[in-house]
mmCIF file of the C-alpha atoms, coordinates in Angstrom:
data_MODEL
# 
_entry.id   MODEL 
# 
loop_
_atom_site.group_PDB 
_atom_site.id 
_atom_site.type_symbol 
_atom_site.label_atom_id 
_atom_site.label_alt_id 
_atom_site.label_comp_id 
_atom_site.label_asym_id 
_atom_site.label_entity_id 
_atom_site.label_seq_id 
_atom_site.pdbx_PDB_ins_code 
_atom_site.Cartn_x 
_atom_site.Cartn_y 
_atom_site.Cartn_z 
_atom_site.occupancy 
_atom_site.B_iso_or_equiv 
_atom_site.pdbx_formal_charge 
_atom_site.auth_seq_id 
_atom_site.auth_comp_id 
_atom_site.auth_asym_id 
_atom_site.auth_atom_id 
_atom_site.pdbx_PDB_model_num 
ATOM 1   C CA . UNK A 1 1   ? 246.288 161.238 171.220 1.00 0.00 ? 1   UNK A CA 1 
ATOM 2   C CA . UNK A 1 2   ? 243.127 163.906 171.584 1.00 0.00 ? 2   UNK A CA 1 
ATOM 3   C CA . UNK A 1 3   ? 241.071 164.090 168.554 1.00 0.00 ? 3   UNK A CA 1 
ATOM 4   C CA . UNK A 1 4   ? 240.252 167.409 167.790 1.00 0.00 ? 4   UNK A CA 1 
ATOM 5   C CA . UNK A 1 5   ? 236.770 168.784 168.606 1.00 0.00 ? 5   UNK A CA 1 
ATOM 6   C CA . UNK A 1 6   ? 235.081 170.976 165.333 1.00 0.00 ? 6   UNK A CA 1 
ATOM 7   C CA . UNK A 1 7   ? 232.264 172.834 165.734 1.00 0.00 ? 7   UNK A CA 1 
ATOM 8   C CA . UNK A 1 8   ? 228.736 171.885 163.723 1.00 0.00 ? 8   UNK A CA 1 
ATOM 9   C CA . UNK A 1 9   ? 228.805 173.413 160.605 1.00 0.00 ? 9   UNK A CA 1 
ATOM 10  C CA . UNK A 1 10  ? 225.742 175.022 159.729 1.00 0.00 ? 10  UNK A CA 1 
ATOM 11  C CA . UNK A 1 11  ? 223.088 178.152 160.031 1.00 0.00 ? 11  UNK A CA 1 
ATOM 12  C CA . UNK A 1 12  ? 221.760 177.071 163.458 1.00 0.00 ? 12  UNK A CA 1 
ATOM 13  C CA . UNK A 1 13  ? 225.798 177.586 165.350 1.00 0.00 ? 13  UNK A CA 1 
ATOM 14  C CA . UNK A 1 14  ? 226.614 180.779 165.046 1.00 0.00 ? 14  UNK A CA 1 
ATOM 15  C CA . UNK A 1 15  ? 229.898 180.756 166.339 1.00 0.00 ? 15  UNK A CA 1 
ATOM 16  C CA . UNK A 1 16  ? 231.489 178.982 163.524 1.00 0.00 ? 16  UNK A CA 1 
ATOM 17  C CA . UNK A 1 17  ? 231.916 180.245 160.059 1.00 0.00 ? 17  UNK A CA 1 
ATOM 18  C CA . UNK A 1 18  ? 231.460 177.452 157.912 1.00 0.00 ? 18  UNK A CA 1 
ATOM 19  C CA . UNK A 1 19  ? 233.733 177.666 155.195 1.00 0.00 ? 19  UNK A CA 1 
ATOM 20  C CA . UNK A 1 20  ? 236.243 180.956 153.894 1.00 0.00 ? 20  UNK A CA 1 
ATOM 21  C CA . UNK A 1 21  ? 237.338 180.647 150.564 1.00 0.00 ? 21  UNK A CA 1 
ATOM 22  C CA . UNK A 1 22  ? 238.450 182.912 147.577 1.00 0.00 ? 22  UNK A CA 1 
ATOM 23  C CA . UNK A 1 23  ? 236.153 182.986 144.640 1.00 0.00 ? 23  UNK A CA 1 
ATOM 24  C CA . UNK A 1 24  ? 239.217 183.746 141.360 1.00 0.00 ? 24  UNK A CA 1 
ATOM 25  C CA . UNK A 1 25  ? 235.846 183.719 138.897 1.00 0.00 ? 25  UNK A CA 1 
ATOM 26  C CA . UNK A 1 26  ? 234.520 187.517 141.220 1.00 0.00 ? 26  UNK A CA 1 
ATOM 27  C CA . UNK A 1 27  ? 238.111 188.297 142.519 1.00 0.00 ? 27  UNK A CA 1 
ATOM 28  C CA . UNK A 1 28  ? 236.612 188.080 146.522 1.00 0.00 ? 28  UNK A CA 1 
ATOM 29  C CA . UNK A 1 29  ? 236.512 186.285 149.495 1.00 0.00 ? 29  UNK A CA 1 
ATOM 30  C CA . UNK A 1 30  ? 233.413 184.183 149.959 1.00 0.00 ? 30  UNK A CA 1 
ATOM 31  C CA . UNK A 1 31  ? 232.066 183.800 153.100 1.00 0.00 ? 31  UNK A CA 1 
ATOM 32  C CA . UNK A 1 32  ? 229.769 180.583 153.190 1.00 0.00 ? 32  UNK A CA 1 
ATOM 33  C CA . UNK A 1 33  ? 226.705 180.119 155.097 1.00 0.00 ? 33  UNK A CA 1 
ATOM 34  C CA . UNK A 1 34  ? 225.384 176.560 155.135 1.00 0.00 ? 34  UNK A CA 1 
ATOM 35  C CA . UNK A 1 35  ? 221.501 175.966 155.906 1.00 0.00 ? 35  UNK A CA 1 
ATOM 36  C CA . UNK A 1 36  ? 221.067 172.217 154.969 1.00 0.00 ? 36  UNK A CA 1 
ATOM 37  C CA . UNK A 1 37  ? 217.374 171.962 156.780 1.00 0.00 ? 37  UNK A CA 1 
ATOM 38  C CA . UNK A 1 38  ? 214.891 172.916 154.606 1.00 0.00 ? 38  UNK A CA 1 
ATOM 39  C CA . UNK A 1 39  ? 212.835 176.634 155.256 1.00 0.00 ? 39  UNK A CA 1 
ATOM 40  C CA . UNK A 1 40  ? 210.337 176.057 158.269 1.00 0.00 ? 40  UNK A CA 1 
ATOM 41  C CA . UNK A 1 41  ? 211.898 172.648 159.641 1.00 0.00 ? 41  UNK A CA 1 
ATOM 42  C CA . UNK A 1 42  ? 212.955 174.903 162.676 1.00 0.00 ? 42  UNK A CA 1 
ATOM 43  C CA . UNK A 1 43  ? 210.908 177.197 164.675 1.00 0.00 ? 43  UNK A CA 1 
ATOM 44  C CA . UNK A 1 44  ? 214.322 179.096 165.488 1.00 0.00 ? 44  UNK A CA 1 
ATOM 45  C CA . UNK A 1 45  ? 215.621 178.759 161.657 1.00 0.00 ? 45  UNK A CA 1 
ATOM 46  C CA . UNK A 1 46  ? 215.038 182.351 160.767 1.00 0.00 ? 46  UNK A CA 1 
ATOM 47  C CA . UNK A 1 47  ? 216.302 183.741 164.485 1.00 0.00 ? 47  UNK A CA 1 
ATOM 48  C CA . UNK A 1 48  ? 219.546 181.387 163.977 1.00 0.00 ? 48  UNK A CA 1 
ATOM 49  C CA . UNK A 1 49  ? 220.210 182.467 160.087 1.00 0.00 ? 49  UNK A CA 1 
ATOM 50  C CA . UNK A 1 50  ? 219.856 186.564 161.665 1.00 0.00 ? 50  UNK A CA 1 
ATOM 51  C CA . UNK A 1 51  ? 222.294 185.811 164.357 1.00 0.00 ? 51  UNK A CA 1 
ATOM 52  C CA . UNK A 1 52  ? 224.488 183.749 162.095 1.00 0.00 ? 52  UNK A CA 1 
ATOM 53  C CA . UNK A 1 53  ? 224.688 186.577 159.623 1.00 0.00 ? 53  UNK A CA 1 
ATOM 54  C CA . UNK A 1 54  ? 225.620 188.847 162.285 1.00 0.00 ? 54  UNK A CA 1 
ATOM 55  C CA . UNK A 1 55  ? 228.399 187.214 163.224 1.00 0.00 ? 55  UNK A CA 1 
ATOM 56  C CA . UNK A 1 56  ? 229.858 187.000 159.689 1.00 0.00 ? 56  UNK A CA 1 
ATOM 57  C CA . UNK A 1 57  ? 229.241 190.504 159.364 1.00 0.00 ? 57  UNK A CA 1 
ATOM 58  C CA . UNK A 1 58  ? 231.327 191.031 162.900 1.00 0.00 ? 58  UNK A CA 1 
ATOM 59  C CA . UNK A 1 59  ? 233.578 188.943 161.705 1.00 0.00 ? 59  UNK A CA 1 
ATOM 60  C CA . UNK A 1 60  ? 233.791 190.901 158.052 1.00 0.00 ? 60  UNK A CA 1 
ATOM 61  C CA . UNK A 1 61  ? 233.586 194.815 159.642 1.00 0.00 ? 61  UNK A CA 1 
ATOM 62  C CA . UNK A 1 62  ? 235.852 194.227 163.020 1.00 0.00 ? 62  UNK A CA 1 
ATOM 63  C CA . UNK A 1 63  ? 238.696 192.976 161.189 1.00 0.00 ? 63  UNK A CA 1 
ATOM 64  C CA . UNK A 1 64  ? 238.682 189.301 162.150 1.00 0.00 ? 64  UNK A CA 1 
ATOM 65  C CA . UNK A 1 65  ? 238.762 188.573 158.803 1.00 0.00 ? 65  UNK A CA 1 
ATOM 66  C CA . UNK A 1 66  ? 242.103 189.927 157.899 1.00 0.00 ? 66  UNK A CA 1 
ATOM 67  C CA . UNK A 1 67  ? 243.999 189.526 161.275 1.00 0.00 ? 67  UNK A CA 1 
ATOM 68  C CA . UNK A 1 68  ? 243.166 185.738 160.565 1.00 0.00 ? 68  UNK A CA 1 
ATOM 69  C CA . UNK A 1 69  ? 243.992 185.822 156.675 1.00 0.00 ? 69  UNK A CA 1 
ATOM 70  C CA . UNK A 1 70  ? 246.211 188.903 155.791 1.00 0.00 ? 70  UNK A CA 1 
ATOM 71  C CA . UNK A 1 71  ? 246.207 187.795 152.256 1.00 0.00 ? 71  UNK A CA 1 
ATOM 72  C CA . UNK A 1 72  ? 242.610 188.931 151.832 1.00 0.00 ? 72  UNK A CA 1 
ATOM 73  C CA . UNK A 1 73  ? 243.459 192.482 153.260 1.00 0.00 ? 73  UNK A CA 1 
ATOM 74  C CA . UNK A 1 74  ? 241.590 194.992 150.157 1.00 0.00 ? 74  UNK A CA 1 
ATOM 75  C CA . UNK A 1 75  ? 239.695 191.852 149.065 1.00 0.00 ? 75  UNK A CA 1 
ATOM 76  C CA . UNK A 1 76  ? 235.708 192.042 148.175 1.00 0.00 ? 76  UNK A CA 1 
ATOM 77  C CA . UNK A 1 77  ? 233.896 189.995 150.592 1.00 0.00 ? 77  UNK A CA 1 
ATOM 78  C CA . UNK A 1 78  ? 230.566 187.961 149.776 1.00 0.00 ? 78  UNK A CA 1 
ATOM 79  C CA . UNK A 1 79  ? 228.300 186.693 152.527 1.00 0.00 ? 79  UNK A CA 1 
ATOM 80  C CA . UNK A 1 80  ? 226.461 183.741 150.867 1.00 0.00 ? 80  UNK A CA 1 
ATOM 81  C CA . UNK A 1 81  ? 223.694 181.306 151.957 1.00 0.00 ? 81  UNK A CA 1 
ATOM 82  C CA . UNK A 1 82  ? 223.972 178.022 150.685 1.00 0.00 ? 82  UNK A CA 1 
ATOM 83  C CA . UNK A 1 83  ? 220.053 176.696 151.082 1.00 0.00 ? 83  UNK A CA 1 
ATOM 84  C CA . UNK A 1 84  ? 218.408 173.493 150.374 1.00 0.00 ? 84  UNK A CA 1 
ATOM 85  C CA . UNK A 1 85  ? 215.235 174.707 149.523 1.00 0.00 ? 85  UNK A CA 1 
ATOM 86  C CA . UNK A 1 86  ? 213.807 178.125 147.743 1.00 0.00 ? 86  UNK A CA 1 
ATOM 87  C CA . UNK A 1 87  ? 213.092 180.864 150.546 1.00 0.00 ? 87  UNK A CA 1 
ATOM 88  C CA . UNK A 1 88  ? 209.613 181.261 150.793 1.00 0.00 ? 88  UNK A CA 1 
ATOM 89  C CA . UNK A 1 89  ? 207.300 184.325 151.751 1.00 0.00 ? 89  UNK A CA 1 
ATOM 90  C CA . UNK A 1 90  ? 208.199 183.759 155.215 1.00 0.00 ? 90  UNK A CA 1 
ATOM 91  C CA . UNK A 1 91  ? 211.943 184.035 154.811 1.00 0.00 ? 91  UNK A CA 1 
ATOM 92  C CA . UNK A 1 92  ? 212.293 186.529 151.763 1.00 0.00 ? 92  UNK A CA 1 
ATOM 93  C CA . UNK A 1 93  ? 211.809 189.634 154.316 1.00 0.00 ? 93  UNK A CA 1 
ATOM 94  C CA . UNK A 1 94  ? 214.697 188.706 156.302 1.00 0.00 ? 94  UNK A CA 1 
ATOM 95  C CA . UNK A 1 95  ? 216.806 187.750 153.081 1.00 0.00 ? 95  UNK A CA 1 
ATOM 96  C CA . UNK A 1 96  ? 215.992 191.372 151.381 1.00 0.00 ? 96  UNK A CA 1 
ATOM 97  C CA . UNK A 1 97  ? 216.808 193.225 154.633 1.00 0.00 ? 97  UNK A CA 1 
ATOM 98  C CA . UNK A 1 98  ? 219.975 191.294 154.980 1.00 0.00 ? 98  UNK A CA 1 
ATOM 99  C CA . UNK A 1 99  ? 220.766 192.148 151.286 1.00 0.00 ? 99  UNK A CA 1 
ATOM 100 C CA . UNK A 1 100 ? 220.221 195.828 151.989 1.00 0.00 ? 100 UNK A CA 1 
ATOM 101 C CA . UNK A 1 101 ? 222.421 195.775 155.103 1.00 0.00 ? 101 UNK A CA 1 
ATOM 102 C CA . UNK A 1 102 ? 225.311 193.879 153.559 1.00 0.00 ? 102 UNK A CA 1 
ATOM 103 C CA . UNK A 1 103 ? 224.964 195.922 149.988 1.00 0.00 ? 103 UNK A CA 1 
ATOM 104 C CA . UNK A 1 104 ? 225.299 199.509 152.799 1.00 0.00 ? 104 UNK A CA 1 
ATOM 105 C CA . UNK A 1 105 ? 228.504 198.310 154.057 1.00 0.00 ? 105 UNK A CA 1 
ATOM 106 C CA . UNK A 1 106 ? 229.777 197.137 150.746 1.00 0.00 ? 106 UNK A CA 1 
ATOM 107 C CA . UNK A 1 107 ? 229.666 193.559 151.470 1.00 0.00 ? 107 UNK A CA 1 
ATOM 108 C CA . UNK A 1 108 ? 228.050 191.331 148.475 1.00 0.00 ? 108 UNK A CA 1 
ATOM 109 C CA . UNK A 1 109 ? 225.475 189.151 149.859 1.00 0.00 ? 109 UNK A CA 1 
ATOM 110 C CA . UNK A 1 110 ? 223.741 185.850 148.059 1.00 0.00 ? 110 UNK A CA 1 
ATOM 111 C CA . UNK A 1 111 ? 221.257 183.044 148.444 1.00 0.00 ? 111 UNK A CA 1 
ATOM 112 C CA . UNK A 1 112 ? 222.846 179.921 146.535 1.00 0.00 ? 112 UNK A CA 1 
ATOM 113 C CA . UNK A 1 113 ? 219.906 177.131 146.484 1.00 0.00 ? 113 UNK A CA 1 
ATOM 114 C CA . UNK A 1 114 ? 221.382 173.503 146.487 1.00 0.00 ? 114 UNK A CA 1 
ATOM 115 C CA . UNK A 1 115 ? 219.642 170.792 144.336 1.00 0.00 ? 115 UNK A CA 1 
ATOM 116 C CA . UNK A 1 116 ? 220.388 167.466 145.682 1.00 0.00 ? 116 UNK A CA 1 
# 
């Protein structure tokens, strides 16, 4: 019997979208970024979250999406970041220009801090 391999969960692999889900409560698909490290644990943090992001929004804007999950065809989306820790200076640039992007192609976008 093989065991299946999963990709890491998380901001720093891009290739995986962590977790799809629909949201009743805002009548849209959620699409969930998870960034469990806290803000400057990585030198490559904000480069990976950039690069994550743009592959959701690939994902979102090339159909992907729907092709995978027909259901959500004419369904909101919302890009959110699940954080452990509140962005600082160093991060809020990126998260405001990713805001402005998403908000331009009609894609809601969040930042969801975690208190553990």
């Amino acid at each position: 019997m093989v065991e299946e391999q999963r990709e890491a969960r998380g901001v720093h692999n891009p290739k995986v979208v962590d977790l799809i889900r629909l949201d009743p409560e805002h009548d849209e698909v959620v699409l969930l970024m998870l960034e469990q490290r806290s803000w400057g644990a990585a030198p490559e943090q904000l480069r990976q979250l950039e690069e994550k992001f743009n592959g959701y929004l690939s994902f979102v804007l090339d159909g992907f999406l729907v092709a995978q999950f027909p259901q959500y065809k004419d369904v909101p989306v919302c890009i959110r970041l699940d954080c452990a820790s509140v962005p600082g200076d160093v991060e809020r640039p990126l998260l405001a220009s990713m805001l402005s992007f998403a908000t331009s192609v009609e894609i809601r976008f969040e930042v969801n801090v975690i208190q553990g």
